[in-house]
mmCIF file of the N, C-alpha and C atoms, coordinates in Angstrom:
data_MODEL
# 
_entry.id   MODEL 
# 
loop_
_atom_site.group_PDB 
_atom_site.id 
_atom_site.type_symbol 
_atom_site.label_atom_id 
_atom_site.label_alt_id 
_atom_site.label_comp_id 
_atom_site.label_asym_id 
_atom_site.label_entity_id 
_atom_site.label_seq_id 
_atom_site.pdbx_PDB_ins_code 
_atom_site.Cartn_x 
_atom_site.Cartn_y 
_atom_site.Cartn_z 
_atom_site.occupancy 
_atom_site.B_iso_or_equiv 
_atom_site.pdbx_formal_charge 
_atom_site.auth_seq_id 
_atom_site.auth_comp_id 
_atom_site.auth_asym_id 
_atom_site.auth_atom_id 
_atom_site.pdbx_PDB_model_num 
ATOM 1   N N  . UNK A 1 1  ? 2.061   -9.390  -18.962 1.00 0.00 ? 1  UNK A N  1 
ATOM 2   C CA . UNK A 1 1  ? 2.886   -8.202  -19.074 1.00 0.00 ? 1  UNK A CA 1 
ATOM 3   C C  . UNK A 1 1  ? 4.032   -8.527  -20.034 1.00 0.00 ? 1  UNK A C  1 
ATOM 4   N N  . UNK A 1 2  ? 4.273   -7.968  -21.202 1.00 0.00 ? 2  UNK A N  1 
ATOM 5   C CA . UNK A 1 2  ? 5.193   -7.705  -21.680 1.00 0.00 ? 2  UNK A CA 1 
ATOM 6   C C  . UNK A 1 2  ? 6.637   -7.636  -21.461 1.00 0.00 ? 2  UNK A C  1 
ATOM 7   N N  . UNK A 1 3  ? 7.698   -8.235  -22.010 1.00 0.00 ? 3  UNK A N  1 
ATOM 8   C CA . UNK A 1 3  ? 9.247   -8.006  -21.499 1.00 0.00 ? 3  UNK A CA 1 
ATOM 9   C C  . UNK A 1 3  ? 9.339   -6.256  -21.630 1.00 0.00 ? 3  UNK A C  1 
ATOM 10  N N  . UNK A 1 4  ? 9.013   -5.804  -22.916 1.00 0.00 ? 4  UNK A N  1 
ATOM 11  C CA . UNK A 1 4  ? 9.352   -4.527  -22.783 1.00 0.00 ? 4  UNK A CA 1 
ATOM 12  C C  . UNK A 1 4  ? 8.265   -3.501  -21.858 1.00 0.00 ? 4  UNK A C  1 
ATOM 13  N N  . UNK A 1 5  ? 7.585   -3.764  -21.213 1.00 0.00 ? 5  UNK A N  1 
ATOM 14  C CA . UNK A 1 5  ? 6.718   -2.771  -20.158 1.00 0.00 ? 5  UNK A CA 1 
ATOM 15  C C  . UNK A 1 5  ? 7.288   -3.378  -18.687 1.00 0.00 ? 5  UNK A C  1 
ATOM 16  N N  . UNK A 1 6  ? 7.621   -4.575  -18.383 1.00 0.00 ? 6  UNK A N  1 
ATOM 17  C CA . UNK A 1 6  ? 8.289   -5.003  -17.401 1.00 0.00 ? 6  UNK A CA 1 
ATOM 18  C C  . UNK A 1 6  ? 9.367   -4.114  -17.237 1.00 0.00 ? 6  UNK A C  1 
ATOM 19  N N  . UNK A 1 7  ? 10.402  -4.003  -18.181 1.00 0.00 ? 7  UNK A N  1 
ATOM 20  C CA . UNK A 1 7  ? 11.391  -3.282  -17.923 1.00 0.00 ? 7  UNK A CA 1 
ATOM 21  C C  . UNK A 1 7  ? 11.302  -1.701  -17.726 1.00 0.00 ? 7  UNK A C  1 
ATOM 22  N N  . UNK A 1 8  ? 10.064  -1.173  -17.980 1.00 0.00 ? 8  UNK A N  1 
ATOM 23  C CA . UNK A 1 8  ? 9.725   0.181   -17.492 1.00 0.00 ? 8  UNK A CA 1 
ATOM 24  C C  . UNK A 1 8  ? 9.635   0.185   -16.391 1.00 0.00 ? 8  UNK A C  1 
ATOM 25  N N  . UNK A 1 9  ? 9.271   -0.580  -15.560 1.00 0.00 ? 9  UNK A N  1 
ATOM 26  C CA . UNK A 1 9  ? 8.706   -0.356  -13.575 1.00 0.00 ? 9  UNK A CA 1 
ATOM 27  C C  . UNK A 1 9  ? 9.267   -1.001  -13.267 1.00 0.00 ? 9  UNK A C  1 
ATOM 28  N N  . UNK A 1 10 ? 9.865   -0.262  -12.067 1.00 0.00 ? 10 UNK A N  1 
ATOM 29  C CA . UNK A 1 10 ? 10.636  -0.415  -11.439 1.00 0.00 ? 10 UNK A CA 1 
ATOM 30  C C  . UNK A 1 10 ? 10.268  -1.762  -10.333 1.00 0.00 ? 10 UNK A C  1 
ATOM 31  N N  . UNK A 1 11 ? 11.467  -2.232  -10.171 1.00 0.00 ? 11 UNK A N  1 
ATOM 32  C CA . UNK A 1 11 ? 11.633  -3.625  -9.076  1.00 0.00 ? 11 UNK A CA 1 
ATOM 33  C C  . UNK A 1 11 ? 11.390  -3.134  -7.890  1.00 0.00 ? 11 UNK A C  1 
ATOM 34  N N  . UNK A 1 12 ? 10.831  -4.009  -7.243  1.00 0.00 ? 12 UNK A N  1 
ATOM 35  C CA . UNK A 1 12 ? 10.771  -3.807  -5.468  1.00 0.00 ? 12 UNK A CA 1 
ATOM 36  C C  . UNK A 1 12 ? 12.003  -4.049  -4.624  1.00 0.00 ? 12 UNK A C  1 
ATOM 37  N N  . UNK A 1 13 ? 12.262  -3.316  -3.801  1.00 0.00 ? 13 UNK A N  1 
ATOM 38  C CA . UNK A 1 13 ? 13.417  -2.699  -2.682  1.00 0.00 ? 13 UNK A CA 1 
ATOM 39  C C  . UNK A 1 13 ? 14.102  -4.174  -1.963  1.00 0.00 ? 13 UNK A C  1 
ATOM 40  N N  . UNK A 1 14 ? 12.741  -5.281  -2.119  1.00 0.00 ? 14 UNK A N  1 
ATOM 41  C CA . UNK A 1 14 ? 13.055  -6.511  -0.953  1.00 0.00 ? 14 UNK A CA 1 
ATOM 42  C C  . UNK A 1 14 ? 14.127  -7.610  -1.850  1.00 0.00 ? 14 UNK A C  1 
ATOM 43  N N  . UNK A 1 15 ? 14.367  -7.557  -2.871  1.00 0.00 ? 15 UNK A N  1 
ATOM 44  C CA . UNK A 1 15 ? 15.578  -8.395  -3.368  1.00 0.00 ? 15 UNK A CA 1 
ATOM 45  C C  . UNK A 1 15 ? 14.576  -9.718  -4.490  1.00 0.00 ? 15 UNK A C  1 
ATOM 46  N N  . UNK A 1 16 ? 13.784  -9.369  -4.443  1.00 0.00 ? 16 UNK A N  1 
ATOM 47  C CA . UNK A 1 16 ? 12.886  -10.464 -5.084  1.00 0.00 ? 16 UNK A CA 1 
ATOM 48  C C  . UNK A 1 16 ? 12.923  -10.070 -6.612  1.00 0.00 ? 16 UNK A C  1 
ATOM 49  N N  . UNK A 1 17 ? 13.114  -9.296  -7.024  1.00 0.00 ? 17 UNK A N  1 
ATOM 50  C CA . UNK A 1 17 ? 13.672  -9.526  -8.853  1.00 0.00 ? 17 UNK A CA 1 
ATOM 51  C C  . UNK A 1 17 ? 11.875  -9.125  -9.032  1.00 0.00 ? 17 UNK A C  1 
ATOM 52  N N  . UNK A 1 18 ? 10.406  -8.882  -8.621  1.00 0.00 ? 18 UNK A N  1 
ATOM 53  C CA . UNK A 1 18 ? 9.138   -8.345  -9.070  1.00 0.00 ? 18 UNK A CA 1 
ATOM 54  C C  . UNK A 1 18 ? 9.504   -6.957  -8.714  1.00 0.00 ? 18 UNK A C  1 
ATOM 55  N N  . UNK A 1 19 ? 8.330   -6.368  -9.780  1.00 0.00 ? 19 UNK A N  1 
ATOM 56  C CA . UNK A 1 19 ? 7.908   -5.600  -9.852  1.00 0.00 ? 19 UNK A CA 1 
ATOM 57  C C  . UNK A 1 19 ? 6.814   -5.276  -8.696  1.00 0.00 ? 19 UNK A C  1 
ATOM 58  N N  . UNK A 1 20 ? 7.400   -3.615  -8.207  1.00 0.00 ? 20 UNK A N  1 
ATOM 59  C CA . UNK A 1 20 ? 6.552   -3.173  -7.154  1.00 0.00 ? 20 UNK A CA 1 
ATOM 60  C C  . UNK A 1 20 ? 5.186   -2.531  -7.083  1.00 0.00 ? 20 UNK A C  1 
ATOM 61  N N  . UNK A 1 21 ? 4.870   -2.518  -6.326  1.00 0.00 ? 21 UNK A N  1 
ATOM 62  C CA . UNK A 1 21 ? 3.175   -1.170  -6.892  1.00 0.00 ? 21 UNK A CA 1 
ATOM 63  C C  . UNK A 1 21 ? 3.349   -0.878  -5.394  1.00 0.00 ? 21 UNK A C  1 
ATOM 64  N N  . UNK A 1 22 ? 1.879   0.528   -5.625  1.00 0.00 ? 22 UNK A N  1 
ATOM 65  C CA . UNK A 1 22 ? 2.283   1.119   -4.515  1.00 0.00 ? 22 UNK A CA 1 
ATOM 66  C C  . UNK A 1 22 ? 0.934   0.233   -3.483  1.00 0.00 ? 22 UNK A C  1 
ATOM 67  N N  . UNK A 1 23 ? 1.145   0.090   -1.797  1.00 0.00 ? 23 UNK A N  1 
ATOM 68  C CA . UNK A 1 23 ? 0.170   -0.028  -1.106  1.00 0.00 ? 23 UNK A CA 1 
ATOM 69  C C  . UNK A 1 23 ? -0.364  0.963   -0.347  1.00 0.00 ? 23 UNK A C  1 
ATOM 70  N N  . UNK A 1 24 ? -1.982  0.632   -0.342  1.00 0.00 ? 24 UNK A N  1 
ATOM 71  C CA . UNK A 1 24 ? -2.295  2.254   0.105   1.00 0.00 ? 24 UNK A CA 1 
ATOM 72  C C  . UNK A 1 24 ? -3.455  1.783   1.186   1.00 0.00 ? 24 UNK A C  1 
ATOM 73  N N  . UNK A 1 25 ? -3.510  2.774   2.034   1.00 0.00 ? 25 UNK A N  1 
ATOM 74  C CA . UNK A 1 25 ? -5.077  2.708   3.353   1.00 0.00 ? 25 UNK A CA 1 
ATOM 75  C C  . UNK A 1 25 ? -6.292  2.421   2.728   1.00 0.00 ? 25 UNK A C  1 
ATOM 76  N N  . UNK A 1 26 ? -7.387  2.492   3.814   1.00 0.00 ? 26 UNK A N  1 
ATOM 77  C CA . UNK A 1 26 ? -8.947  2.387   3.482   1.00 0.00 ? 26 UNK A CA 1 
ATOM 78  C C  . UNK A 1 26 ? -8.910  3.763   2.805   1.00 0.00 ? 26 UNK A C  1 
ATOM 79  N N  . UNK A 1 27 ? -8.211  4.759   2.793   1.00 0.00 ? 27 UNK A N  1 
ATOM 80  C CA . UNK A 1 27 ? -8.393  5.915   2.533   1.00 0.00 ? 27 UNK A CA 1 
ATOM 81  C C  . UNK A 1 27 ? -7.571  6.373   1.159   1.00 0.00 ? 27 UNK A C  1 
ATOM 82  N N  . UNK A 1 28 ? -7.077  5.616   0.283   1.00 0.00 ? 28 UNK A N  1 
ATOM 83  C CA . UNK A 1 28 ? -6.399  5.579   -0.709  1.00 0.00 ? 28 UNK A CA 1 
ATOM 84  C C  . UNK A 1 28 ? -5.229  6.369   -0.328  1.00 0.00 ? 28 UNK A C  1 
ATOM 85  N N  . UNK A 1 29 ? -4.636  6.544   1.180   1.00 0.00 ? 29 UNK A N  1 
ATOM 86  C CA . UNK A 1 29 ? -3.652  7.070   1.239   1.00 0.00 ? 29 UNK A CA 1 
ATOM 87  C C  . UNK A 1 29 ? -2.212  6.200   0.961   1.00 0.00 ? 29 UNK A C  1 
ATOM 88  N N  . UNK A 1 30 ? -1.410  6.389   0.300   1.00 0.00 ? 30 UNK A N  1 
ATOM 89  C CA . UNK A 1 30 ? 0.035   5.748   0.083   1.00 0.00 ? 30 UNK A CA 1 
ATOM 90  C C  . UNK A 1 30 ? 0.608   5.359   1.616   1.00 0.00 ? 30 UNK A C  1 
ATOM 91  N N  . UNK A 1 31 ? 0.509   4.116   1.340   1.00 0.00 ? 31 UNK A N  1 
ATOM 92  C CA . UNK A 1 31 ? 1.668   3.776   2.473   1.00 0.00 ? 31 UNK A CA 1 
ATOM 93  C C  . UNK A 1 31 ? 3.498   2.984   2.193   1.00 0.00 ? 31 UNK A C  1 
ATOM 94  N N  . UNK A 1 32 ? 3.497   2.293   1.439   1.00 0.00 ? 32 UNK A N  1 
ATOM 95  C CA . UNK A 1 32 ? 4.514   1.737   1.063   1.00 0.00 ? 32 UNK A CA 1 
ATOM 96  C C  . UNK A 1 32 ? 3.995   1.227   -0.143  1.00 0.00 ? 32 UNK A C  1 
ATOM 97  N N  . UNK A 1 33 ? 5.726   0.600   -0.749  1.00 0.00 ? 33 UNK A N  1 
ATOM 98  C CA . UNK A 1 33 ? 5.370   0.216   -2.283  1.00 0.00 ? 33 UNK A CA 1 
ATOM 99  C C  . UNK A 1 33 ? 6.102   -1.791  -1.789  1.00 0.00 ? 33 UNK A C  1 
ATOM 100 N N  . UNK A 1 34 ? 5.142   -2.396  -2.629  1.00 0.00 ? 34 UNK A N  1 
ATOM 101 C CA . UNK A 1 34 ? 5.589   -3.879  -2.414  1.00 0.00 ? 34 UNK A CA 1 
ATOM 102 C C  . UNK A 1 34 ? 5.664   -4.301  -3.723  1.00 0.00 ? 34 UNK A C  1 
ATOM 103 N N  . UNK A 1 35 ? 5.593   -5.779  -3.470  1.00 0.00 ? 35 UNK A N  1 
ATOM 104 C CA . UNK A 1 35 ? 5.228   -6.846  -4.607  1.00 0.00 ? 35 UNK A CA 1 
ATOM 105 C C  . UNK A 1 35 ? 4.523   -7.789  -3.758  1.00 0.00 ? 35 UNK A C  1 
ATOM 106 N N  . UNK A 1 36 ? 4.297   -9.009  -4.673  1.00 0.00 ? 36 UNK A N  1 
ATOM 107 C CA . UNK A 1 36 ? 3.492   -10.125 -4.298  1.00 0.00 ? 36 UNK A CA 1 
ATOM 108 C C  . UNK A 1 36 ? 4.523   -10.932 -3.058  1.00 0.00 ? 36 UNK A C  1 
ATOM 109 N N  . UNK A 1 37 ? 5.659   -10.680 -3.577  1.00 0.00 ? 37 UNK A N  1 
ATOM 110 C CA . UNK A 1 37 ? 6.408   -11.634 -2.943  1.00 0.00 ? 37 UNK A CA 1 
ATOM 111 C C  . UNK A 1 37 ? 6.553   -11.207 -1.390  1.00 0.00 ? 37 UNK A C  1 
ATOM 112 N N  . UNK A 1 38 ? 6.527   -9.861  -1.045  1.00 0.00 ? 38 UNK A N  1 
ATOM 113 C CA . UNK A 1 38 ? 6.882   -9.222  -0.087  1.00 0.00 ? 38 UNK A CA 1 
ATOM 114 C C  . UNK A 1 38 ? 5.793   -8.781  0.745   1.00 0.00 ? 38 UNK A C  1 
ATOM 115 N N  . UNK A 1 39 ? 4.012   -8.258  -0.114  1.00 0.00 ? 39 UNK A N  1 
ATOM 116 C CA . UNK A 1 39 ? 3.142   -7.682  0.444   1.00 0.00 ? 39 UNK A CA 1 
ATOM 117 C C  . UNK A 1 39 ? 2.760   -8.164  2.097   1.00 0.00 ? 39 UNK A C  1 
ATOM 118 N N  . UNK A 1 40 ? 2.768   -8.844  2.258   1.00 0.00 ? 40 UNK A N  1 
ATOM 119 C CA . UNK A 1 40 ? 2.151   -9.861  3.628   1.00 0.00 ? 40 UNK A CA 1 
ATOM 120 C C  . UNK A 1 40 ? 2.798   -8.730  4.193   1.00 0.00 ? 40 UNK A C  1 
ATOM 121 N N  . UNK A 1 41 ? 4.131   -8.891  4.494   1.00 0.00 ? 41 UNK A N  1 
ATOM 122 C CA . UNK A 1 41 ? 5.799   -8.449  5.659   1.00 0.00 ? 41 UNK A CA 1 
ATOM 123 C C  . UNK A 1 41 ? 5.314   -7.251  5.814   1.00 0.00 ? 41 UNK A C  1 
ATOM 124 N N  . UNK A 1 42 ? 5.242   -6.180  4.654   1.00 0.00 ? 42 UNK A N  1 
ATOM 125 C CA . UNK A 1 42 ? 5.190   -4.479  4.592   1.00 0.00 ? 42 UNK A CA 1 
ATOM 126 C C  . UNK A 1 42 ? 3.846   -4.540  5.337   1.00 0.00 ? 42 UNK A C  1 
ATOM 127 N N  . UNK A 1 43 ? 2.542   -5.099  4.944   1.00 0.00 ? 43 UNK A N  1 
ATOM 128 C CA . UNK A 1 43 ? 1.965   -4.684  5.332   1.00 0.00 ? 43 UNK A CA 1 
ATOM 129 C C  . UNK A 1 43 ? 1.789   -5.086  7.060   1.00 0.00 ? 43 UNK A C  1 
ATOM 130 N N  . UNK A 1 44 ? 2.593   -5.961  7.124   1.00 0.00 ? 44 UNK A N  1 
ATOM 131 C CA . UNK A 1 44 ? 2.711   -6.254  8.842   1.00 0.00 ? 44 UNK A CA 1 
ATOM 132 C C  . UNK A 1 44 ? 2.874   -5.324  9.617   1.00 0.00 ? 44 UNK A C  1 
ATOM 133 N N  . UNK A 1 45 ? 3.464   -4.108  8.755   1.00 0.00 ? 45 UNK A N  1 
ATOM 134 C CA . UNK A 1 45 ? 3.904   -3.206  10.011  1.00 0.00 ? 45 UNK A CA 1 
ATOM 135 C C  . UNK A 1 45 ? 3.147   -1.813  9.658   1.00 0.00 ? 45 UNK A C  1 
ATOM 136 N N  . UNK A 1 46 ? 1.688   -2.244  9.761   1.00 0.00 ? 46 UNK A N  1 
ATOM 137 C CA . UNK A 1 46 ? 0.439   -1.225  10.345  1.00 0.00 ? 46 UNK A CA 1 
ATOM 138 C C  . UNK A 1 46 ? -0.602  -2.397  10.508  1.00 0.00 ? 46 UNK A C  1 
ATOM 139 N N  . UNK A 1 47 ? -1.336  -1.876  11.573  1.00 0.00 ? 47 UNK A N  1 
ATOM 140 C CA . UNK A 1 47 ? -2.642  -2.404  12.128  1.00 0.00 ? 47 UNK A CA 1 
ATOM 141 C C  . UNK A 1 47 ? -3.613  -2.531  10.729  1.00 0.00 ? 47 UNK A C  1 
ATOM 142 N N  . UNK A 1 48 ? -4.318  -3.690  10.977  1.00 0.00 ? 48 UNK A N  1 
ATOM 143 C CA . UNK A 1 48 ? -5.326  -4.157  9.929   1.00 0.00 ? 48 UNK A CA 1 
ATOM 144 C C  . UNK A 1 48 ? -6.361  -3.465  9.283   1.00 0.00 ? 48 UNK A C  1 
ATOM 145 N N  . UNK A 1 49 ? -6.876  -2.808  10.871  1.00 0.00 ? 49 UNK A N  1 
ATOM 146 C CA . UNK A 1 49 ? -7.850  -1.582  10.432  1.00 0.00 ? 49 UNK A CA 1 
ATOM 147 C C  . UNK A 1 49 ? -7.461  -0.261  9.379   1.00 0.00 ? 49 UNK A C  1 
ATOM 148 N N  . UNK A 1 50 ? -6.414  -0.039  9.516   1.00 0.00 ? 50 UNK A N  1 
ATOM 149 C CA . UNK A 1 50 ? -6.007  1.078   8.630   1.00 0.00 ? 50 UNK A CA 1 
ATOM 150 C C  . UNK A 1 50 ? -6.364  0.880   7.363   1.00 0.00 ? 50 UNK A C  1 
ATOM 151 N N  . UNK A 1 51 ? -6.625  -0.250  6.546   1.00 0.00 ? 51 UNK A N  1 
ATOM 152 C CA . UNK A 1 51 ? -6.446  -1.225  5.363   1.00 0.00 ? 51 UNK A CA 1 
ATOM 153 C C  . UNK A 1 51 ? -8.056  -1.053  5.137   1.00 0.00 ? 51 UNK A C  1 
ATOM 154 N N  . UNK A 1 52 ? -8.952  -0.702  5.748   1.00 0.00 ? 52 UNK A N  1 
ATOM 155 C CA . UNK A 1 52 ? -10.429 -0.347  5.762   1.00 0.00 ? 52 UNK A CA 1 
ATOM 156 C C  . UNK A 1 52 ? -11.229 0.899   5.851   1.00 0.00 ? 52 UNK A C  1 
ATOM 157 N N  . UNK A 1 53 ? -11.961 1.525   4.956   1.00 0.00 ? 53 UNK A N  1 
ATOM 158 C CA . UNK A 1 53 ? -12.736 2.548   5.061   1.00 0.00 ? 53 UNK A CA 1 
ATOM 159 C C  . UNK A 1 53 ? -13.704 2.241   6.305   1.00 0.00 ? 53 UNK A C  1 
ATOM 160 N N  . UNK A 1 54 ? -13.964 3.229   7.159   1.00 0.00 ? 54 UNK A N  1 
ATOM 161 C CA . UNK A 1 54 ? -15.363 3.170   7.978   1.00 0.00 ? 54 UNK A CA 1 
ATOM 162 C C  . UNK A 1 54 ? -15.516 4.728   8.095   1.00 0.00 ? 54 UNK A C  1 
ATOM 163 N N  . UNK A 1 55 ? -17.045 3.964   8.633   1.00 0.00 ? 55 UNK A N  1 
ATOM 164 C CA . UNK A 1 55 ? -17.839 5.622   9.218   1.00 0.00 ? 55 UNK A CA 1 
ATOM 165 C C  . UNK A 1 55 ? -17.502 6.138   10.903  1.00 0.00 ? 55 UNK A C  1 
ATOM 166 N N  . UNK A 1 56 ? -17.586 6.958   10.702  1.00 0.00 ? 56 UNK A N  1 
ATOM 167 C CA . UNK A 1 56 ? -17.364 7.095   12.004  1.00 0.00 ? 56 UNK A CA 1 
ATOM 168 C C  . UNK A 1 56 ? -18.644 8.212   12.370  1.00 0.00 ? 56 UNK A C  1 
ATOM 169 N N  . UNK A 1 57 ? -19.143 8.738   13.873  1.00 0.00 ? 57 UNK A N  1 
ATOM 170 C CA . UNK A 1 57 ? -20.025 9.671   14.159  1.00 0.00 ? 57 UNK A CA 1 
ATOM 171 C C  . UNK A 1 57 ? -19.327 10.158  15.136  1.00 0.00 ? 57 UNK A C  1 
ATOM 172 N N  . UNK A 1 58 ? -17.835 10.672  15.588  1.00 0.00 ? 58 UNK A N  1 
ATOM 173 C CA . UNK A 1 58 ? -17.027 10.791  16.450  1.00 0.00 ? 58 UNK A CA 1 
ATOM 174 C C  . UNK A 1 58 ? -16.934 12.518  15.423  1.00 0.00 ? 58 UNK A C  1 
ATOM 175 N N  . UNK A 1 59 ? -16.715 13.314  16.711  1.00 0.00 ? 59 UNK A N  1 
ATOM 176 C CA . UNK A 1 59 ? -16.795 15.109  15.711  1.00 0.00 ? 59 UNK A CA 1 
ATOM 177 C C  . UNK A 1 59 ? -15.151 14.819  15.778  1.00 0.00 ? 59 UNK A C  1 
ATOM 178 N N  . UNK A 1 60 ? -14.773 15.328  14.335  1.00 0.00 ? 60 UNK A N  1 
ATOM 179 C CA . UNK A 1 60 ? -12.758 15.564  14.654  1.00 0.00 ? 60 UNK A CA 1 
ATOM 180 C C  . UNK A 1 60 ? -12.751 16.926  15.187  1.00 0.00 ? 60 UNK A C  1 
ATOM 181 N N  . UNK A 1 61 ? -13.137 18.225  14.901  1.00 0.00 ? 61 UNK A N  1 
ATOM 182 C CA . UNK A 1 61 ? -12.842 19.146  14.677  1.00 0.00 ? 61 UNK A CA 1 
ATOM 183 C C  . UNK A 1 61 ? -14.226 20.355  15.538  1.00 0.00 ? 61 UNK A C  1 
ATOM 184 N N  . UNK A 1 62 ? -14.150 21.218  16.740  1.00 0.00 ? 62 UNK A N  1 
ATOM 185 C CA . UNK A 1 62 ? -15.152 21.596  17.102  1.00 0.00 ? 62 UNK A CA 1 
ATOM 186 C C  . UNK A 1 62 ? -16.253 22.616  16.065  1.00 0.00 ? 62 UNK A C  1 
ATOM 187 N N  . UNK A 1 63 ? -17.373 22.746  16.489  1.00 0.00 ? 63 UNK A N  1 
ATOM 188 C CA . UNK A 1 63 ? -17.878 23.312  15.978  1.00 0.00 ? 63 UNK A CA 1 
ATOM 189 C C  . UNK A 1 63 ? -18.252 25.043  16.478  1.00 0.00 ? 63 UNK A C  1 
ATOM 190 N N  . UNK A 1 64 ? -17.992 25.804  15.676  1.00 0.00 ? 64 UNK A N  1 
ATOM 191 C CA . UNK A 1 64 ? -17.627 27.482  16.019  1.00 0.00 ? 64 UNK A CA 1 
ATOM 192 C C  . UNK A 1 64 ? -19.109 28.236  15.730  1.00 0.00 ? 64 UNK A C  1 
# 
C-alpha cells in the first residue's frame, strides 16, 4: 500500500496507528470495523457461529 492511499482510510478507533476495514457475518452483514492489530478482541464479542454461513430446514416465517 502506498503512503499516499494509506492516508485516504481511515485508522482504526483502538489506538493502534492501522488502518481499519470493515468485519462482517456468514451473511456479509456489517458488524464492526477493525484492524489486524485489534481483530481477535472485536470479534470476541459475538459468538463464532455468526462468522459462518449455514443451511438451515427450520420454517422462519408461516406459511398462508
Amino acid at each position: 500500500m502506498s503512503a499516499n492511499t494509506r492516508l485516504c482510510q481511515p485508522l482504526c478507533d483502538c489506538g493502534s496507528g492501522e488502518t481499519r476495514y470493515p468485519l462482517k457475518d456468514g451473511y456479509d452483514i456489517f458488524l464492526t470495523y477493525a484492524c489486524d492489530h485489534c481483530r481477535k478482541q472485536k470479534l470476541g464479542r459475538y459468538r463464532p457461529d455468526i462468522l459462518e454461513r449455514y443451511d438451515t430446514d427450520e420454517q422462519i416465517e408461516d406459511d398462508y
